[in-house]
Every structure is written in structure tokens, then in C-alpha cells.
N, C-alpha and C positions, 0 to 999 in steps of 0.2 A: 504494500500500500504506500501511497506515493504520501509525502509531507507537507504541512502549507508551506514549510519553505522550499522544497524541491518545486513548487506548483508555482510560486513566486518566480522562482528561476528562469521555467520554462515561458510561463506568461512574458518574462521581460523579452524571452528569446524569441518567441512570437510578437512581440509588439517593437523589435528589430527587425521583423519579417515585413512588417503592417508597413514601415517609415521607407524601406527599400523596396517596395512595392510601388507606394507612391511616386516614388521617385523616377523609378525604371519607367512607369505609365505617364509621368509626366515628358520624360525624354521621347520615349515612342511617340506618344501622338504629336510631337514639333517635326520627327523625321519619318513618320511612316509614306511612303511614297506609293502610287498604281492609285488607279481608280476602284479596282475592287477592295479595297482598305478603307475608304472614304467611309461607308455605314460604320466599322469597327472604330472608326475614329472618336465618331460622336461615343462612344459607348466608353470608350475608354477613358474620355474626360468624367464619364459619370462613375467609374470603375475609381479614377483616382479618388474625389470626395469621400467615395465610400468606405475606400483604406483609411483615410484620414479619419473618419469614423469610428473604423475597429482601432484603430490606433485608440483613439479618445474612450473609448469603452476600457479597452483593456490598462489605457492607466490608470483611469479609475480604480477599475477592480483590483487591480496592485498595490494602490493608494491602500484603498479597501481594508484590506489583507496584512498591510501592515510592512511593504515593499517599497522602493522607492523607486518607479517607473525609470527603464534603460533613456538614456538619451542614443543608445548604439545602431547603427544601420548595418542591417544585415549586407551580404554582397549583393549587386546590383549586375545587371547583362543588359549587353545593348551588342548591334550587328548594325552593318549598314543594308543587310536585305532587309526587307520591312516584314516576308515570310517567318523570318528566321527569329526575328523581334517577335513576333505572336507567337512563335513556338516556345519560344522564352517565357513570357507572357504565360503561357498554358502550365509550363513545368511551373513556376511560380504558383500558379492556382491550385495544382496538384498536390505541390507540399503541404498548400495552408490546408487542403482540406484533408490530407492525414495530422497535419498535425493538431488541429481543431477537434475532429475526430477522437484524439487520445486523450483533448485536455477536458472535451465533454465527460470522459471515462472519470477522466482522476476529481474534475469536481463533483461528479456525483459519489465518488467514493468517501470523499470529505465533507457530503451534504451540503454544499454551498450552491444550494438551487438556485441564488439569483445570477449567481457566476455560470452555472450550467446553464441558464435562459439563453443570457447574452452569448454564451459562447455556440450555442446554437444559431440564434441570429445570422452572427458571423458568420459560422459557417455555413448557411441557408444560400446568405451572396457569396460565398466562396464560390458556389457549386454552379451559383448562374453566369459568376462571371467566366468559368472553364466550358460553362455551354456556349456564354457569346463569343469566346475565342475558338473554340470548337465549329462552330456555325461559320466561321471566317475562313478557316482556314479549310471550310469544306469534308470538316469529318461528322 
């Protein structure tokens, strides 16, 4: 069984995840280039707010908890194909949603149902935003 400070840990290292998300989505939509990108584009500026978001959740809940939220940025990917940037894009969404997936596990293990809500939440848009890159790139 996991501990609230091991679950601190992780939330900082997911809410390093949330700030290099942003970031990577802020880069991609200034360079994604072709016309077939242009729908994904809009989507991505709405993709960044929403990291901004889980970001803002998750320090709270760290606050919470009795943690003092990461200022640290996970690593970041960029490509000048603009394919190759959504593929990035997707592996990003992939991670969040195993790793959201575990942290739902260990807050319900420690009974912290309003941290399990939210972490659901999150990962609710995790899963749409790997469908709307998934929808792009044509899988």
C-alpha cells in the first residue's frame, strides 16, 4: 500500500507531467504545418488550458495533503514534422493516462475520494484528448 507521502511524490511527478504538456502543446500549435492539422490545431489550444487545469487541480491536492507542489517540468518533445509532433502529443497522453490510472488506484487505497474525483476528471480529458490526436492522425 502506497503512502501519503509516496502519493505526494508521485502527484508532484504528474503535475511535472501536466506543466511539460503545456508547454510541448503550446510549441506545437505555433509550428504544426499541412492543412490536414489545421482542425487539430484549434483543439490543441483547448488541450493546453486544460493541462493548465490538471496542473491547478493537482496542486491543490498536494497543497491538500500536506506537499508543496513541484515547480519541475517534466521533459518536453518537439520534431519539425508536424506528424511526428502528434505522435509525441499521443505518447504524452498515453503516459498521463497510465499514470492517472495508478494514482486513481492508490487514492482510493488511502480513501481520499475527493483526490480520486478529481483524478478521474483528469483522466476522463486525458482519454479525449488521445482520441483527438488519434482522430488526426487517422487511427
Amino acid at each position: 500500500m502506497i503512502t501519503k507521502e509516496e502519493l505526494i511524490r508521485e502527484l508532484n511527478g504528474d503535475l511535472a507531467y501536466e506543466f511539460a504538456a503545456a508547454i510541448q502543446y503550446v510549441q506545437h500549435v505555433a509550428t504544426l504545418t499541412g492543412g490536414e492539422f489545421q482542425s487539430i490545431n484549434a483543439e490543441l489550444i483547448v488541450h493546453v488550458n486544460e493541462e493548465i487545469g490538471h496542473a491547478n487541480i493537482l496542486a491543490e491536492q498536494i497543497d491538500y495533503l500536506g506537499g508543496i507542489p513541484t515547480m519541475d517540468v517534466a521533459e518536453r518533445f518537439t520534431d519539425k514534422d508536424s506528424r511526428k509532433m502528434l505522435e509525441q502529443d499521443l505518447e504524452g497522453e498515453r503516459l498521463a493516462i497510465r499514470r492517472y490510472r495508478e494514482r486513481v488506484k492508490q487514492a482510493q487505497e488511502l480513501e481520499l475520494y475527493a483526490l480520486e474525483t478529481a483524478l478521474k476528471q483528469i483522466l476522463a480529458d486525458e482519454e479525449e484528448h488521445e482520441r483527438d490526436i488519434m482522430e488526426a492522425l487517422g487511427m
